[in-house]
C-alpha positions in Angstrom: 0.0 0.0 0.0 1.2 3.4 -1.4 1.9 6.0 1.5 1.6 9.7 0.9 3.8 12.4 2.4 1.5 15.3 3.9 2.1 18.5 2.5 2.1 21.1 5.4 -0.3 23.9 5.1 2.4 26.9 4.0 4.4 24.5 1.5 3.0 24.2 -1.8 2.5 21.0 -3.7 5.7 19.7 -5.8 5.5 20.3 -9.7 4.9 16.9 -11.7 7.2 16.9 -14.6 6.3 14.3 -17.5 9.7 13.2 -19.1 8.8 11.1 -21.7 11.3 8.8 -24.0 11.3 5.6 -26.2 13.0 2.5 -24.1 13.8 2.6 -20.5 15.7 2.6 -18.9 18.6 2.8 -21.8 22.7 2.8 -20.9 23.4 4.8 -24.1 21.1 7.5 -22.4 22.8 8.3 -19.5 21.7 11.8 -20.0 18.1 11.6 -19.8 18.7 9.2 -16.3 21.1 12.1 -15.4 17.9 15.1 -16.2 15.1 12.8 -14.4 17.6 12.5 -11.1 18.2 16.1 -11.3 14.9 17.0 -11.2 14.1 15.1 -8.2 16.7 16.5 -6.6 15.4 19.8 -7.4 11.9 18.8 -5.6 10.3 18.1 -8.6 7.7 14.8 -9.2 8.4 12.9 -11.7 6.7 10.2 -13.9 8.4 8.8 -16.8 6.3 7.5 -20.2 8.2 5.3 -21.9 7.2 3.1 -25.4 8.6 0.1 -23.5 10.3 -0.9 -20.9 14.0 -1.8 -22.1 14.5 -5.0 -19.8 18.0 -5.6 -21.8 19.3 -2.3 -20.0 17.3 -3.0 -17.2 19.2 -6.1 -15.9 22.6 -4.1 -16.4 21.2 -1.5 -14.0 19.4 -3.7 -11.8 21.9 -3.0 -9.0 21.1 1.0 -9.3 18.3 2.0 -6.2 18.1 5.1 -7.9 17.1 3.4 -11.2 14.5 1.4 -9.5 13.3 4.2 -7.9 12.4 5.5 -11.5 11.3 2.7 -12.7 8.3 2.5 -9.8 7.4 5.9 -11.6 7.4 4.6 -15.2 4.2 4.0 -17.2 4.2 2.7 -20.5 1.8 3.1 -23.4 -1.2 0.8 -24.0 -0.9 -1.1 -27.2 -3.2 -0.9 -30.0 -5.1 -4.1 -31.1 -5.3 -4.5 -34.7 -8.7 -5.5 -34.6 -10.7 -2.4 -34.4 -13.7 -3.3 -32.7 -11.6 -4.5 -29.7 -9.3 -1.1 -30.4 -11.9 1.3 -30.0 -13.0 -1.2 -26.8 -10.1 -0.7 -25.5 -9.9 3.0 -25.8 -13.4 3.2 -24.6 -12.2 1.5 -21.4 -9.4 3.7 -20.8 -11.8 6.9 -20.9 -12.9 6.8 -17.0 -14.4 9.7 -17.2 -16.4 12.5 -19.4 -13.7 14.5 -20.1 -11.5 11.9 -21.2 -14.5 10.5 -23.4 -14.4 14.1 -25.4 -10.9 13.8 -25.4 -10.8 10.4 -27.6 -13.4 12.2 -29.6 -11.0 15.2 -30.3 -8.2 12.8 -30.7 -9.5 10.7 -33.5 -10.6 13.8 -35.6 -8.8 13.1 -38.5 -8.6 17.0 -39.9 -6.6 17.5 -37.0 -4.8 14.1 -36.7 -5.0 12.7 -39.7 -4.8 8.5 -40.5 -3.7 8.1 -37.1 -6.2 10.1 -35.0 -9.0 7.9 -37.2 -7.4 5.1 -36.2 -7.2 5.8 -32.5 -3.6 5.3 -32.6 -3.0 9.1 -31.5 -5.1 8.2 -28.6 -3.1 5.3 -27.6 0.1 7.3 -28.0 -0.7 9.1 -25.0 -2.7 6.5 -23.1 -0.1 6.3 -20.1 -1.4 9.7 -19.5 -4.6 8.9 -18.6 -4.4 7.1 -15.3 -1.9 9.7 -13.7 -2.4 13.1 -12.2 -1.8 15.9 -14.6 1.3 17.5 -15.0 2.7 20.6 -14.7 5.0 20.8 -17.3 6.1 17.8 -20.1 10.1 17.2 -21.2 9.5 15.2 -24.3 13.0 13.6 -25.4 13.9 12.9 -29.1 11.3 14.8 -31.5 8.3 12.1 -31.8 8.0 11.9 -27.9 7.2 15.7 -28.4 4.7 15.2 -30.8 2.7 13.0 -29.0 2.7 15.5 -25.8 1.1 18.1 -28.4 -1.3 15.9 -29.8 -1.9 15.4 -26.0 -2.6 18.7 -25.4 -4.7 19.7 -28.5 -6.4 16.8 -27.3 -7.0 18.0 -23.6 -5.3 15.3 -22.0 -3.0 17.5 -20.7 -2.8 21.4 -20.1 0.6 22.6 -19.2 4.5 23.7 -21.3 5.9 21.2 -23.0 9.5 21.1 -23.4 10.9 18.9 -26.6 14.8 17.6 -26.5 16.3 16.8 -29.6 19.3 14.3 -30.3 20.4 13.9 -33.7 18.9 11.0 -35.0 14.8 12.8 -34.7 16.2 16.2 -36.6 18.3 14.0 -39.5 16.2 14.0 -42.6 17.4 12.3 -46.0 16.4 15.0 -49.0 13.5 12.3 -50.7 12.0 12.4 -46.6 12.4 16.0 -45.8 9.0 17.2 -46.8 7.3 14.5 -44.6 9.8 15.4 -41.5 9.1 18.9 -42.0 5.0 18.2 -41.8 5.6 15.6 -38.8 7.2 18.5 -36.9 5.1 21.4 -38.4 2.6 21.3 -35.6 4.7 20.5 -32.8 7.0 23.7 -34.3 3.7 25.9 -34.3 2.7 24.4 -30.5 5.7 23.4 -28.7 6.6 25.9 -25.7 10.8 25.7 -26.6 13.2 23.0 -28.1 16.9 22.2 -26.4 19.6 21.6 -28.7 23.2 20.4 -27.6 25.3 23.1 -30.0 25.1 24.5 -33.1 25.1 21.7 -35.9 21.7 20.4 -33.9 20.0 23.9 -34.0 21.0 24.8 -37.5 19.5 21.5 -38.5 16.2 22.2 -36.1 15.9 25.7 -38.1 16.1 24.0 -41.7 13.2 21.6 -40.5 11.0 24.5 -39.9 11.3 25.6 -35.9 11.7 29.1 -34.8 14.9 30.2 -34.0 13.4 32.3 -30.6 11.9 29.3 -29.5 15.1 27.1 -29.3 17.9 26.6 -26.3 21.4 26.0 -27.0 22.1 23.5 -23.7 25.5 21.1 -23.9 25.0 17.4 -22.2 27.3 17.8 -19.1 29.6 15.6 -17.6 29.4 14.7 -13.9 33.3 15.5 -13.1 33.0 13.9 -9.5 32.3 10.5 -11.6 34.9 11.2 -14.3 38.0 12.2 -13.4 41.6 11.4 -14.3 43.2 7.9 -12.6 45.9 7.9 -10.4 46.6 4.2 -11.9 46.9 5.1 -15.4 50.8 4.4 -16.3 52.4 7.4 -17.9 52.2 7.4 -21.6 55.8 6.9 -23.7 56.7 6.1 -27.3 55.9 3.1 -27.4 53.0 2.0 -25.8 49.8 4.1 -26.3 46.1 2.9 -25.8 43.5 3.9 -27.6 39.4 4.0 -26.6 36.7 5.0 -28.5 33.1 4.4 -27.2 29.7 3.7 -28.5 27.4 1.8 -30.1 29.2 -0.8 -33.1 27.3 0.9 -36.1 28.5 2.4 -39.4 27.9 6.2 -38.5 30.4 5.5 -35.0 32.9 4.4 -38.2 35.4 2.0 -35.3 36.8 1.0 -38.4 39.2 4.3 -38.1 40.4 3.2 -35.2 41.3 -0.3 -35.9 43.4 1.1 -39.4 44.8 3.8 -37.4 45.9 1.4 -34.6 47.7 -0.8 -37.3 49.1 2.7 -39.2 50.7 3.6 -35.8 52.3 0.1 -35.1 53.5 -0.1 -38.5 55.2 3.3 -37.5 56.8 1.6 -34.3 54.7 2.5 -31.8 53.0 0.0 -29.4 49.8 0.8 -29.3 46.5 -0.9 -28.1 42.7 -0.3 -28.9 39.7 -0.9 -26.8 36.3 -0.5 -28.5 33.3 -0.4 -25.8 29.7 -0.9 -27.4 28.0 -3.7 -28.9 26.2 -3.7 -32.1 25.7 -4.8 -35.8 29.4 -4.0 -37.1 31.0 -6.2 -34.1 32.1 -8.9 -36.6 32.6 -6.8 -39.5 35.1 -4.9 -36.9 36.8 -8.2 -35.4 37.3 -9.5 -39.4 39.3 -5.9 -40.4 41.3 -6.3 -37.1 42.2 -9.5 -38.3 43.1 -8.7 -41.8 45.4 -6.1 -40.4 47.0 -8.5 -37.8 46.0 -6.6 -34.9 43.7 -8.6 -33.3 46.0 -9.6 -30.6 46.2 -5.6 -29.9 42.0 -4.7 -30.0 39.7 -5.8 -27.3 36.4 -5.9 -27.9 34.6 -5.8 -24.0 30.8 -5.1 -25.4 28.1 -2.5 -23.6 29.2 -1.7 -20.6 27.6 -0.2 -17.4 28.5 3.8 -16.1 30.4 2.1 -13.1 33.3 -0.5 -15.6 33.6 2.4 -17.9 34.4 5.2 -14.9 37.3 2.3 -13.9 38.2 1.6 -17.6 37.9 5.1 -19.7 41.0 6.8 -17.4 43.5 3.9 -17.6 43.5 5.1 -21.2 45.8 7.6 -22.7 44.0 8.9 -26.2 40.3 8.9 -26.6 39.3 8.0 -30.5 36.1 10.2 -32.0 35.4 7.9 -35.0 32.3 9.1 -35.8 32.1 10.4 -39.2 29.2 11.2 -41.5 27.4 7.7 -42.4 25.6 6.5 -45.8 22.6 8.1 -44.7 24.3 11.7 -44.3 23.8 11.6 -40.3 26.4 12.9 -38.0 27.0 12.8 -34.4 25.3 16.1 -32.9 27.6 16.4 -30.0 29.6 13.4 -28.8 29.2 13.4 -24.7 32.1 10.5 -24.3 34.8 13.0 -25.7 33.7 15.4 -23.5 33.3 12.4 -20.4 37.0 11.5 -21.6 38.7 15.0 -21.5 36.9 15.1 -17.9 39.7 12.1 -17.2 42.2 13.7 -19.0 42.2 12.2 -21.6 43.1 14.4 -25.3 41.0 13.4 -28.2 41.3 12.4 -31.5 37.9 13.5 -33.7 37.5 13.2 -37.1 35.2 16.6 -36.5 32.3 16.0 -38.8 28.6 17.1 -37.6 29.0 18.5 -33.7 32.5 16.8 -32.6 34.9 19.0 -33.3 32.5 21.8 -30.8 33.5 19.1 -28.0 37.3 19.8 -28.2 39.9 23.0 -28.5 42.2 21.9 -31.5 45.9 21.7 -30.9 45.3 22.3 -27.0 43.0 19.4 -25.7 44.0 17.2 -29.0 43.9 17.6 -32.3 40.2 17.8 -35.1 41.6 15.7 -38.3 38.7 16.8 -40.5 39.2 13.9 -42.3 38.2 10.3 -42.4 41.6 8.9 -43.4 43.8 7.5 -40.6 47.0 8.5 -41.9 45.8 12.2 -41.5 46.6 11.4 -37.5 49.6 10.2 -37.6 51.7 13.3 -37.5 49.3 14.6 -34.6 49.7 11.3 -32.8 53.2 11.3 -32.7 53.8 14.9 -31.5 51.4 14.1 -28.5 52.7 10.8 -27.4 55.5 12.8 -26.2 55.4 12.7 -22.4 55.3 16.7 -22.2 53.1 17.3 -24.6 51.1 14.6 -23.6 50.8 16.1 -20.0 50.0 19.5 -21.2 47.1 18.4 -23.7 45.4 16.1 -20.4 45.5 19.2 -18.1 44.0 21.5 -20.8 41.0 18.8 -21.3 40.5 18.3 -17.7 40.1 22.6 -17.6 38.2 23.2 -20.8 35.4 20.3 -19.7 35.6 21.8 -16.0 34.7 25.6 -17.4 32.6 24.3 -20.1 30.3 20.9 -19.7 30.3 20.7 -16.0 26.9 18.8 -15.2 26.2 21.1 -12.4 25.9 24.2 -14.5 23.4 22.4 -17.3 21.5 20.9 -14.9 21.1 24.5 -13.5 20.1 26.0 -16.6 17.6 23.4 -17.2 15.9 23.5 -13.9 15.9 27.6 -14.3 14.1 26.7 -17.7 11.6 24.1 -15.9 10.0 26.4 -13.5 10.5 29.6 -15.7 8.1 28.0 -18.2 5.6 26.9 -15.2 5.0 30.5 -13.4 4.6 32.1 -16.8 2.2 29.4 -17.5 0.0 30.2 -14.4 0.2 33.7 -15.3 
């Protein structure tokens, strides 16, 4: 049985905040985790609405109270059935009361909503909604998530700001799709209260998908520099023995593949260098054949996804971090690249390859060195100037600095609760 902690006369009730994402929780999302924590911190409610529960991540995070905590708080979506006799049964069940009933009604007009709000699948979109108390404002993360908030609200399912996140993926539009992109978005341009963005590659590509330039907030994912932080334990780097990391998911766009030539370009040039690649994905054995057919498999280890706590102990016993990302078949780019900026935190210089956002996430030729190129050998030169020991030192201190003045978590999270309850008083006003 639920308890409820009485609200003393003179205190006001906490704000409910709606975050709202796809799977969760997700380990590639540290960020959102990191904006729903510090909003309970702040004294906020929280609910999250979630497509799905992600139980793949959940059993890596299984050990985290604070993620459990969450995940008491998370709601997910009712499915559709395909029948529609048992859909619109379904959705007549989930209306408990009169104003809910005229809200399906408004939902499924399709002048408004089109195929989908005929369909009742607009409805469903929201239907975690519908059995929680009402929020005070909504933090919608990737683009979608904030379209269904505003078909929420036009709806009347809700009445309060809703804040929409983008990441890179929801903004990228291939030229034959960027007609329908720019009418998904249209109304949730025309409706949404204000968009966050993590730099300028991200906004510029907001703007050309229609959104106002007023309504948008330039806000950088920080990095936690309590958690990541340079290692006493890492042995100091010499000619000679360098290791490499590079981070994220094993897909074409995060382009590993640089890192695995490089490697075999810089022990071709004497130096005894390793490679670690963290992530899992579709490229893995694309990625171990290529190591292979370069005879540097014995020098690349492969260790998978990873949890927040093996990659705080593993990231700073590295030396150089590798920014592979590059622009894929698809024309997407990386929008900001939080692990560079998690591995200057430890002092560690980067390597990018600076296309899309990444080359905003370091200072070149002081915290290591943008190659604005996708050919190894175009590193080679940089490498070998900053493997020496005082260079070396110099570039680590720099990135430790630069993250410490520029992505500290504590600041963003600042801004973003300043944005939180500036957009609720005005809303009450």
């Amino acid at each position: 049985m639920k308890t409820h902690r009485k609200i003393p006369k003179n205190q006001s009730k906490p704000k409910l905040i709606y975050f709202l994402c796809n799977g969760f929780p997700t380990i590639s999302e540290t960020f959102i985790l990191g904006q729903i924590s510090n909003a309970i911190n702040n004294g906020f409610n929280i609910n999250i609405h979630a497509e799905y529960i992600n139980y793949l991540d959940k059993k890596l995070l299984e050990n985290n109270s604070s993620i459990n905590r969450m995940l008491s708080k998370t709601y997910t979506q009712k499915q559709p059935p395909d029948k529609k006799i048992e859909r619109l049964a379904l959705a007549l069940t989930l209306t408990k009361n009169k104003s809910y009933f005229f809200s399906l009604i408004r939902s499924a007009n399709p002048f408004k909503f089109g195929i989908n709000g005929l369909s009742l699948r607009t409805f469903f979109s929201f239907s975690s909604f519908l059995s929680n108390e009402k929020p005070d404002l909504v933090h919608a993360q990737f683009g979608p998530n904030g379209v269904k908030a505003i078909n929420a609200r036009l709806s009347n399912i809700i009445n309060c700001p809703i804040v929409t996140s983008f990441h890179g993926y929801d903004a990228h539009a291939e030229p034959s799709k960027l007609h329908q992109i720019r009418k998904l978005y249209s109304k949730l341009f025309l409706h949404g209260d204000l968009f966050l963005v993590n730099g300028d590659y991200l906004n510029a590509q907001l703007v050309d998908l229609g959104c106002p330039k007023n309504k948008i907030v330039q806000l950088p994912f920080g990095v936690d520099l309590n958690l990541f932080k340079p290692s006493p334990l890492r042995t100091e780097i010499r000619t000679g023995k360098v290791k490499f990391i590079t981070i994220g998911r094993l897909i074409k766009l995060k382009n590993q593949k640089f890192g695995i030539k490089l490697l075999s370009l810089m022990r071709e040039n004497g130096v005894n260098a390793s490679y670690t690649i963290v992530g899992d994905g579709p490229e893995l054995s694309k990625l171990k054949m290529l190591a292979k057919n370069l005879e540097v498999e014995k020098h690349v280890r492969f260790l998978g996804s990873l949890p927040q706590e093996k990659i705080l102990e593993i990231l700073p016993q590295h030396h150089i971090f590798l920014m592979t990302s590059y622009k894929d078949d698809a024309g997407r780019m990386e929008t900001q690249g939080i692990v560079s900026a998690e591995a200057q935190a430890c002092g560690l210089p980067v390597i990018t390859l600076g296309f899309g956002g990444t080359a905003d996430t370091i200072r070149h030729g002081v915290t290591g060195y943008n190659l604005s190129s996708s050919n190894p050998e175009s590193a080679i030169n940089y490498l070998k100037e900053l493997i020496n020991p005082k260079k070396y030192d110099e570039f680590s201190i720099n990135a430790r600095n630069f993250i410490s003045e520029h992505y500290d978590v504590e600041i963003t999270y600042q801004s973003l609760i300043k944005i939180y309850k500036s957009l609720i008083i005005s809303s009450k006003n």
